[in-house]
Backbone as ProteinMPNN parsed JSONL, in Angstrom:
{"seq_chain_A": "XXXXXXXXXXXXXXXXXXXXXXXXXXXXXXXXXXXXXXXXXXXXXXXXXXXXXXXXXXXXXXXXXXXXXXXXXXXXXXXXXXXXXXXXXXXXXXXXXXXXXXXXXXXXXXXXXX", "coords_chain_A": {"N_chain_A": [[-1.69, -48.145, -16.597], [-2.974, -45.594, -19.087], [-2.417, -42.405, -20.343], [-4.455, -39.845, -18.708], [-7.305, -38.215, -20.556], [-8.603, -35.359, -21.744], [-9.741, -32.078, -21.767], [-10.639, -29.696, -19.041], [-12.848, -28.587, -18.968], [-14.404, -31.095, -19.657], [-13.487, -33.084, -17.364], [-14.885, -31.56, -15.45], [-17.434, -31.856, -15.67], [-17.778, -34.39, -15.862], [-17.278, -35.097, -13.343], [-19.233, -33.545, -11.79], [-21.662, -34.844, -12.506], [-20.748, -37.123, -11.354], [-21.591, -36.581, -8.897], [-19.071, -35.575, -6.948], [-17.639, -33.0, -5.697], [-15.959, -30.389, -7.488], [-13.887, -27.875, -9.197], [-11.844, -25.921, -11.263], [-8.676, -25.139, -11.421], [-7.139, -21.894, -11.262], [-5.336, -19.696, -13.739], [-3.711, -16.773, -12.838], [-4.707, -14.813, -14.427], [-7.523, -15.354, -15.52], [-8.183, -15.795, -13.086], [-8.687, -13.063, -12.31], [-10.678, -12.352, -14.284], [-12.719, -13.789, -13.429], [-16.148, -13.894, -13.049], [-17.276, -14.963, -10.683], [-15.494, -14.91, -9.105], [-14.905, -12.434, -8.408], [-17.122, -11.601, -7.766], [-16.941, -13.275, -4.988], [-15.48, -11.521, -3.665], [-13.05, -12.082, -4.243], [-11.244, -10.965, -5.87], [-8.509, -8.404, -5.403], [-8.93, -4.82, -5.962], [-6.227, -3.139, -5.775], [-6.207, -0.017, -6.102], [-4.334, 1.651, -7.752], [-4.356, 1.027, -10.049], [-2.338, -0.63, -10.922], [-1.823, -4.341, -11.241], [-4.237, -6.104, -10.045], [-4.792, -8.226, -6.569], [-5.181, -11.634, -5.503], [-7.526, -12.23, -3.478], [-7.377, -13.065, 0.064], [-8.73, -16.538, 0.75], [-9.793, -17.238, 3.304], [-11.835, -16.596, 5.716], [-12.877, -14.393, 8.056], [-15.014, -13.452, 10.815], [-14.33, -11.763, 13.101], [-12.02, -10.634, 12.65], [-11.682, -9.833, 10.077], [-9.927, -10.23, 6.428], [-8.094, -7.061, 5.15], [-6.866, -5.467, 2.67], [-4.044, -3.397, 4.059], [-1.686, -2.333, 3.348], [-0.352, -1.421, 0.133], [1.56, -2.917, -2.178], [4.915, -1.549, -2.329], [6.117, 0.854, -4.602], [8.628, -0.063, -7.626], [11.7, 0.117, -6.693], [11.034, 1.078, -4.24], [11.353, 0.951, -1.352], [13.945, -0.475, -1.065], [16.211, 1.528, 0.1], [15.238, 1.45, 3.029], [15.872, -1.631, 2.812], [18.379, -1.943, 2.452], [19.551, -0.516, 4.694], [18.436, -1.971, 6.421], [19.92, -4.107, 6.413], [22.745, -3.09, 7.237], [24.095, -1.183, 5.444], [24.886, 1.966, 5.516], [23.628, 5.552, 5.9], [24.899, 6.753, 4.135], [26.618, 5.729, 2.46], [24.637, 4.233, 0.906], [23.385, 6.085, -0.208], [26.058, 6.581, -2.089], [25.745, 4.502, -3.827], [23.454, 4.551, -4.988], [23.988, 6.702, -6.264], [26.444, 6.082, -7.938], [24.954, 4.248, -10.069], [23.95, 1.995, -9.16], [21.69, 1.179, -7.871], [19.602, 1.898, -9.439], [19.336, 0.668, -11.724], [20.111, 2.001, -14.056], [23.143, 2.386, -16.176], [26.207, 3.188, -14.777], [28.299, 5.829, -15.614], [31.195, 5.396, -14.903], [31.561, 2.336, -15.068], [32.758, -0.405, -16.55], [33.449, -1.368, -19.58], [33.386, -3.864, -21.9], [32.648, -4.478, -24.422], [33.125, -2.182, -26.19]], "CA_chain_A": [[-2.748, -47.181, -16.83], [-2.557, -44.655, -19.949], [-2.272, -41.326, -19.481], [-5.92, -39.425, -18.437], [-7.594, -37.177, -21.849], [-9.694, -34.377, -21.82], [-9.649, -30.469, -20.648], [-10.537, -29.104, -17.473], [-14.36, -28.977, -18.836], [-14.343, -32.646, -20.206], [-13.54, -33.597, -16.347], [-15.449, -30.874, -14.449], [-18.712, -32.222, -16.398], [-17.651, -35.956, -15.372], [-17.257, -35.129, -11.537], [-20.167, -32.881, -11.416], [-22.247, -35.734, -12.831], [-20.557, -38.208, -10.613], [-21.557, -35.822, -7.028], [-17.868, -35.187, -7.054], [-17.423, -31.622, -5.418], [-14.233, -29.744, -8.167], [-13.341, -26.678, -9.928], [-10.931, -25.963, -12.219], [-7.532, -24.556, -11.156], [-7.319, -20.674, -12.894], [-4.526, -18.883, -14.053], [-3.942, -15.524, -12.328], [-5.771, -13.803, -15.752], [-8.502, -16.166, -15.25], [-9.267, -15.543, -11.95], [-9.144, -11.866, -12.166], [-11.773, -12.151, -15.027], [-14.144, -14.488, -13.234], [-17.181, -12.976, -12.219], [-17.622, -15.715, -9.043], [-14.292, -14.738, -8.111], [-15.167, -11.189, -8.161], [-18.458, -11.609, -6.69], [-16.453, -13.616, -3.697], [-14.532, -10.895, -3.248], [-11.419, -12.925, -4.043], [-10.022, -10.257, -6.559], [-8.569, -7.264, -4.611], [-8.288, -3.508, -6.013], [-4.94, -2.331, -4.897], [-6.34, 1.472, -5.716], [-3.443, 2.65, -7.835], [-4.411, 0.703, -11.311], [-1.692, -1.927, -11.169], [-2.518, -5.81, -11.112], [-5.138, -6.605, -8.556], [-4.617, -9.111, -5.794], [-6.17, -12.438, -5.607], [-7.907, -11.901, -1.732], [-7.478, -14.094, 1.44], [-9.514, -17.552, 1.134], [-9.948, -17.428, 4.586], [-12.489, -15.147, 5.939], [-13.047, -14.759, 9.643], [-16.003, -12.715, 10.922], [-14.284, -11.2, 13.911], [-10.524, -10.386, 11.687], [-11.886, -9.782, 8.37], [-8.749, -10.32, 5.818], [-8.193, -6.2, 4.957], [-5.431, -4.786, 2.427], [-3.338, -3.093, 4.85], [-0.737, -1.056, 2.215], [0.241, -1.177, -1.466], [3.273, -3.049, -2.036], [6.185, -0.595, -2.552], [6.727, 1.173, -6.295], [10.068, -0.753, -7.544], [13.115, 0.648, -6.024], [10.2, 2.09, -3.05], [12.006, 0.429, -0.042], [15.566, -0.565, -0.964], [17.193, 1.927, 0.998], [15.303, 0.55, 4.423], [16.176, -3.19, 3.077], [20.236, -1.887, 2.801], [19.781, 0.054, 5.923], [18.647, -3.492, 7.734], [21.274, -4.971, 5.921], [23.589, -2.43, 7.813], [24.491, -0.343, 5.332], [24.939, 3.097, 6.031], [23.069, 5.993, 4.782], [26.161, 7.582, 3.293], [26.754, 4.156, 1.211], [23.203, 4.317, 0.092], [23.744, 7.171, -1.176], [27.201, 6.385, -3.118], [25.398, 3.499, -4.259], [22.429, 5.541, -6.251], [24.774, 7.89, -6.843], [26.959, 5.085, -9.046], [23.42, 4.164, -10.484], [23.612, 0.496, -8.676], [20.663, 0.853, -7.644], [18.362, 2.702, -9.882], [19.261, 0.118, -12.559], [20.82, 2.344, -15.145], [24.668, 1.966, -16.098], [27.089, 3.976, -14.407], [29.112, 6.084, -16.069], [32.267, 4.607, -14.563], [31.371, 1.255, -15.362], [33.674, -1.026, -17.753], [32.413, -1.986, -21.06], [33.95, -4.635, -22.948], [31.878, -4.951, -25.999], [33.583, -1.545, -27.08]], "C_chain_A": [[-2.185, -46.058, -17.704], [-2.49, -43.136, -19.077], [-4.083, -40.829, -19.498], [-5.879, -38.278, -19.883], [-8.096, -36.418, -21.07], [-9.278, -33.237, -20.881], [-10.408, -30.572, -19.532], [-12.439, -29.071, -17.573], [-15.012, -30.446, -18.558], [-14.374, -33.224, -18.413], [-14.379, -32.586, -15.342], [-16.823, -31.271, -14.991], [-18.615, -33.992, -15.559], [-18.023, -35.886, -13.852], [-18.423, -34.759, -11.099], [-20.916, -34.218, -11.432], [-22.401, -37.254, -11.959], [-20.95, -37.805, -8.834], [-20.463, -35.868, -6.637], [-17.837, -33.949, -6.828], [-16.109, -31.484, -6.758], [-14.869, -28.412, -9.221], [-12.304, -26.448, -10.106], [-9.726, -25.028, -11.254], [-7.109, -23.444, -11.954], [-5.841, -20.168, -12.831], [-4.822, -17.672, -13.191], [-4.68, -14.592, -13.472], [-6.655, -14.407, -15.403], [-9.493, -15.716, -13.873], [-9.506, -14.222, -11.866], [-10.407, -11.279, -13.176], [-13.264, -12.862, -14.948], [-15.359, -14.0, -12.539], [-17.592, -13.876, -11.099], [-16.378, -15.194, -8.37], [-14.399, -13.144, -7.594], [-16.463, -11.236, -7.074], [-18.241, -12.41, -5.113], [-15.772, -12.014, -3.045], [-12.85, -11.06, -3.229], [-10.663, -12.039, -5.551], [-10.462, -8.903, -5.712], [-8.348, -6.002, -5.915], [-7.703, -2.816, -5.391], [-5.381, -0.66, -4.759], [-5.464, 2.534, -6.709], [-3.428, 1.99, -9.647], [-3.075, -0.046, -11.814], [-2.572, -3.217, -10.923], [-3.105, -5.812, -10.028], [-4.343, -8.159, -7.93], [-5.57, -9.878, -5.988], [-6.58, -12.431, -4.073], [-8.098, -13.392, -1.185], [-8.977, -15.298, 1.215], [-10.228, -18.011, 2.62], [-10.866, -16.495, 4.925], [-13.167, -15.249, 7.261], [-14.321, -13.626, 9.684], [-15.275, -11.387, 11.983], [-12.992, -10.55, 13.793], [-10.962, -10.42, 10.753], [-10.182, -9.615, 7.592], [-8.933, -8.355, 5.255], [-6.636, -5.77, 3.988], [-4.822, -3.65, 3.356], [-2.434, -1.3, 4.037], [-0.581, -1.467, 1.079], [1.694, -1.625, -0.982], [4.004, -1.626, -2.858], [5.891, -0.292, -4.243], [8.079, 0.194, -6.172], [11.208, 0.079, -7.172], [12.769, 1.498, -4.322], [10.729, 1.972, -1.633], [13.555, 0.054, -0.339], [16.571, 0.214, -0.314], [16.713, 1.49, 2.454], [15.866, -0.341, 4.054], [17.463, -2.776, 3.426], [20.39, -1.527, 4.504], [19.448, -1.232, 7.151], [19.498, -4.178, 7.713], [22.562, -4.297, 6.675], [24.389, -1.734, 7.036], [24.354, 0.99, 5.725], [24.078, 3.863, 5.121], [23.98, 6.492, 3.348], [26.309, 6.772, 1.796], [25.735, 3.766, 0.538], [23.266, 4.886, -0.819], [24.513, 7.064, -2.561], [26.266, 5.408, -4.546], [24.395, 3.982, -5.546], [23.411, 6.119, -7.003], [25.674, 6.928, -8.357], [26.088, 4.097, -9.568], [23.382, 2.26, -10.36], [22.558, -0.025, -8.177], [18.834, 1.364, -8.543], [18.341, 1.49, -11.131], [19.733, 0.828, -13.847], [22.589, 2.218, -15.148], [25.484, 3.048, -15.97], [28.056, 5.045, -15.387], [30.409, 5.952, -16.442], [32.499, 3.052, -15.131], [32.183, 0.728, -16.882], [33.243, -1.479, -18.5], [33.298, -2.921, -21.694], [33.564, -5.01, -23.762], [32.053, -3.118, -27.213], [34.943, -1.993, -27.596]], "O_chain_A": [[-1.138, -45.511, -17.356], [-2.502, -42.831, -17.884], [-4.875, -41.419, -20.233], [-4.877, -37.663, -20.247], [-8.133, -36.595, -19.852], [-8.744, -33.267, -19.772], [-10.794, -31.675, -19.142], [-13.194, -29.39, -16.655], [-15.777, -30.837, -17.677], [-15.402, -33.85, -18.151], [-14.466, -33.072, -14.214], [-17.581, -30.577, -14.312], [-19.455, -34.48, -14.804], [-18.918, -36.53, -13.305], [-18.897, -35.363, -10.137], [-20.86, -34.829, -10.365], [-23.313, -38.072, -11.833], [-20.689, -38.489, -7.845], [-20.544, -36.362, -5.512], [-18.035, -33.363, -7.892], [-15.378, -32.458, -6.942], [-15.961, -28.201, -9.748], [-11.516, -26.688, -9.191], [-10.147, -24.255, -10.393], [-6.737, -23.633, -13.112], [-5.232, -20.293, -11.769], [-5.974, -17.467, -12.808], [-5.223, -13.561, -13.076], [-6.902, -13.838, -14.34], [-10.678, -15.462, -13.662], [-10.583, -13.957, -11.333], [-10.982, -10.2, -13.033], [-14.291, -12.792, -15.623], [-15.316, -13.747, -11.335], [-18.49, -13.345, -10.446], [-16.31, -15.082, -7.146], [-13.992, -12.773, -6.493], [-16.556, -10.935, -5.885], [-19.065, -12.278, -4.207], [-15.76, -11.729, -1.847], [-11.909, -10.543, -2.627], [-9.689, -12.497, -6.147], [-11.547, -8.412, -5.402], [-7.577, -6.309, -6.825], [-8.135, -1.99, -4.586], [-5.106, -0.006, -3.753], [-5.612, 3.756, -6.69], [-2.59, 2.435, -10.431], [-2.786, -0.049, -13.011], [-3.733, -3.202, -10.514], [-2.507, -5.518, -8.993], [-3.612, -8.93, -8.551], [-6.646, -9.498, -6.451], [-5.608, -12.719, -3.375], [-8.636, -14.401, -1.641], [-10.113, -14.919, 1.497], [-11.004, -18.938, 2.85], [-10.707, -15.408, 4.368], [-13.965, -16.156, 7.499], [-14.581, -12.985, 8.666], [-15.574, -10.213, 11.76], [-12.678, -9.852, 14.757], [-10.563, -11.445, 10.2], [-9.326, -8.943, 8.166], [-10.094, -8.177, 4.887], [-5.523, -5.767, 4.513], [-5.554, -2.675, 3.183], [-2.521, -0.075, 4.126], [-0.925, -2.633, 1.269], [2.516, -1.234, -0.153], [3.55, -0.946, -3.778], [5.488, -1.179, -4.996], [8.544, -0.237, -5.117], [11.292, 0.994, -7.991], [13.513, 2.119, -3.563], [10.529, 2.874, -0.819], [14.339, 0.519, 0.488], [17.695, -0.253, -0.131], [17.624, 1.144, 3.206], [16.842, -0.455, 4.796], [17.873, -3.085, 4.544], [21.116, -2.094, 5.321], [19.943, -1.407, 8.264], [19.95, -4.842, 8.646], [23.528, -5.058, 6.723], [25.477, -1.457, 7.54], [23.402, 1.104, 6.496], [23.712, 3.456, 4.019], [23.776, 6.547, 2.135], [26.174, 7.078, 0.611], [25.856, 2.982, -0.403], [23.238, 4.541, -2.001], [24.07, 7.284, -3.688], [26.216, 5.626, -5.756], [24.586, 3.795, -6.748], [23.59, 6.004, -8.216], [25.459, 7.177, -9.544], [26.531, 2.949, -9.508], [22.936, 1.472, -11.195], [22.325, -1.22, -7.998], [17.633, 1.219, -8.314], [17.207, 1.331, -11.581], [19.727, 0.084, -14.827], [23.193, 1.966, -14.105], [25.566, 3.864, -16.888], [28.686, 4.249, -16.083], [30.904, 6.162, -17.549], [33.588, 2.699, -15.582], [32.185, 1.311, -17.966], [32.358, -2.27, -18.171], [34.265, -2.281, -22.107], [34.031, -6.084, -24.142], [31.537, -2.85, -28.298], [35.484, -1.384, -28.518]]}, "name": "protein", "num_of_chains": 1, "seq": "XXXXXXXXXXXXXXXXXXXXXXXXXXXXXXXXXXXXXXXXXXXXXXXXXXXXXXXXXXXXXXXXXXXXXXXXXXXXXXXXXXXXXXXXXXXXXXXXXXXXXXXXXXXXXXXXXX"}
Protein backbone atom coordinates (compact mmCIF):
# COMPACT_ATOMS: atom_id res chain seq x y z
CA UNK A 1 0.00 0.00 0.00
CA UNK A 2 1.42 3.55 -1.24
CA UNK A 3 1.72 6.15 0.89
CA UNK A 4 -1.95 8.13 1.69
CA UNK A 5 -2.19 11.99 -0.45
CA UNK A 6 -4.00 14.86 0.40
CA UNK A 7 -4.14 17.70 3.33
CA UNK A 8 -5.99 17.64 6.37
CA UNK A 9 -9.09 19.22 4.27
CA UNK A 10 -8.81 16.67 1.31
CA UNK A 11 -9.46 13.92 4.22
CA UNK A 12 -11.75 15.85 6.62
CA UNK A 13 -14.20 16.29 3.44
CA UNK A 14 -13.78 12.36 2.71
CA UNK A 15 -14.71 11.26 6.38
CA UNK A 16 -17.34 13.79 6.80
CA UNK A 17 -18.96 12.43 3.64
CA UNK A 18 -18.30 8.92 4.69
CA UNK A 19 -20.35 9.58 8.55
CA UNK A 20 -16.85 9.32 9.86
CA UNK A 21 -16.80 11.56 13.11
CA UNK A 22 -12.74 13.71 12.67
CA UNK A 23 -11.11 16.96 13.01
CA UNK A 24 -8.01 18.07 12.15
CA UNK A 25 -5.13 18.05 14.66
CA UNK A 26 -4.09 22.14 15.24
CA UNK A 27 -0.97 23.58 15.95
CA UNK A 28 -0.83 25.58 19.21
CA UNK A 29 -1.24 29.02 16.76
CA UNK A 30 -4.11 27.36 15.23
CA UNK A 31 -5.94 26.58 18.04
CA UNK A 32 -5.53 29.82 19.74
CA UNK A 33 -7.01 31.46 16.53
CA UNK A 34 -9.99 29.16 16.17
CA UNK A 35 -13.09 30.68 16.93
CA UNK A 36 -14.78 26.98 18.04
CA UNK A 37 -11.93 26.66 20.21
CA UNK A 38 -12.52 29.94 21.71
CA UNK A 39 -16.14 29.65 21.80
CA UNK A 40 -15.43 26.12 23.80
CA UNK A 41 -13.63 27.84 26.06
CA UNK A 42 -10.56 25.75 25.25
CA UNK A 43 -8.22 28.88 24.91
CA UNK A 44 -7.37 30.26 28.40
CA UNK A 45 -6.39 34.07 29.21
CA UNK A 46 -3.58 33.84 31.64
CA UNK A 47 -4.38 37.81 32.48
CA UNK A 48 -0.86 39.13 32.13
CA UNK A 49 -0.67 39.24 28.04
CA UNK A 50 1.67 36.30 27.58
CA UNK A 51 0.65 33.10 25.46
CA UNK A 52 -2.74 31.84 26.44
CA UNK A 53 -3.36 28.32 27.60
CA UNK A 54 -5.08 25.70 25.66
CA UNK A 55 -8.02 24.81 28.63
CA UNK A 56 -8.86 21.38 30.25
CA UNK A 57 -10.86 18.99 27.71
CA UNK A 58 -12.47 17.63 30.49
CA UNK A 59 -15.18 19.56 32.04
CA UNK A 60 -16.98 18.34 35.12
CA UNK A 61 -20.07 20.19 36.38
CA UNK A 62 -19.42 19.77 40.06
CA UNK A 63 -15.07 20.64 39.68
CA UNK A 64 -15.15 22.96 36.88
CA UNK A 65 -11.36 22.95 35.38
CA UNK A 66 -10.30 26.77 36.89
CA UNK A 67 -6.75 28.52 36.28
CA UNK A 68 -5.54 28.42 39.70
CA UNK A 69 -2.06 30.79 39.27
CA UNK A 70 0.13 32.13 36.46
CA UNK A 71 3.06 30.09 35.89
CA UNK A 72 6.10 31.80 37.49
CA UNK A 73 8.02 34.89 35.45
CA UNK A 74 11.47 33.05 34.38
CA UNK A 75 13.87 32.89 37.17
CA UNK A 76 10.19 33.44 39.53
CA UNK A 77 10.73 30.25 41.67
CA UNK A 78 14.32 29.01 41.39
CA UNK A 79 15.30 29.91 44.70
CA UNK A 80 12.26 27.60 46.30
CA UNK A 81 13.33 24.78 43.56
CA UNK A 82 17.30 25.12 45.11
CA UNK A 83 15.89 25.49 48.52
CA UNK A 84 13.99 21.86 47.92
CA UNK A 85 16.99 20.82 46.41
CA UNK A 86 18.65 21.64 49.87
CA UNK A 87 20.48 24.37 49.13
CA UNK A 88 20.86 26.92 51.55
CA UNK A 89 19.72 30.40 51.46
CA UNK A 90 23.22 31.76 51.88
CA UNK A 91 24.30 29.61 48.62
CA UNK A 92 21.38 31.05 46.81
CA UNK A 93 22.50 33.96 47.34
CA UNK A 94 26.36 33.39 46.31
CA UNK A 95 24.91 31.81 43.43
CA UNK A 96 22.95 35.14 42.00
CA UNK A 97 25.48 36.91 43.34
CA UNK A 98 28.13 35.00 40.72
CA UNK A 99 25.27 35.64 38.11
CA UNK A 100 24.60 31.61 37.81
CA UNK A 101 21.51 32.11 38.02
CA UNK A 102 20.25 35.24 36.48
CA UNK A 103 21.87 34.01 33.24
CA UNK A 104 24.36 36.76 32.66
CA UNK A 105 28.27 36.00 32.74
CA UNK A 106 30.06 36.43 35.81
CA UNK A 107 32.66 38.55 36.05
CA UNK A 108 35.00 35.89 37.42
CA UNK A 109 34.24 33.56 34.84
CA UNK A 110 37.10 32.15 32.37
CA UNK A 111 37.02 33.10 28.83
CA UNK A 112 38.96 31.32 26.37
CA UNK A 113 38.07 32.89 23.14
CA UNK A 114 40.24 35.94 24.43
Amino acid sequence: MGALRGDAAYWLERLEAAGIPAAPILTYDRVYANPQARACGMVVDTGNGSTPLVGNPVRMSLTPWQLRRRAPALGGDTAAVLERLGFAPAEIVDLRRLGVLDGKESPHAHRHDR
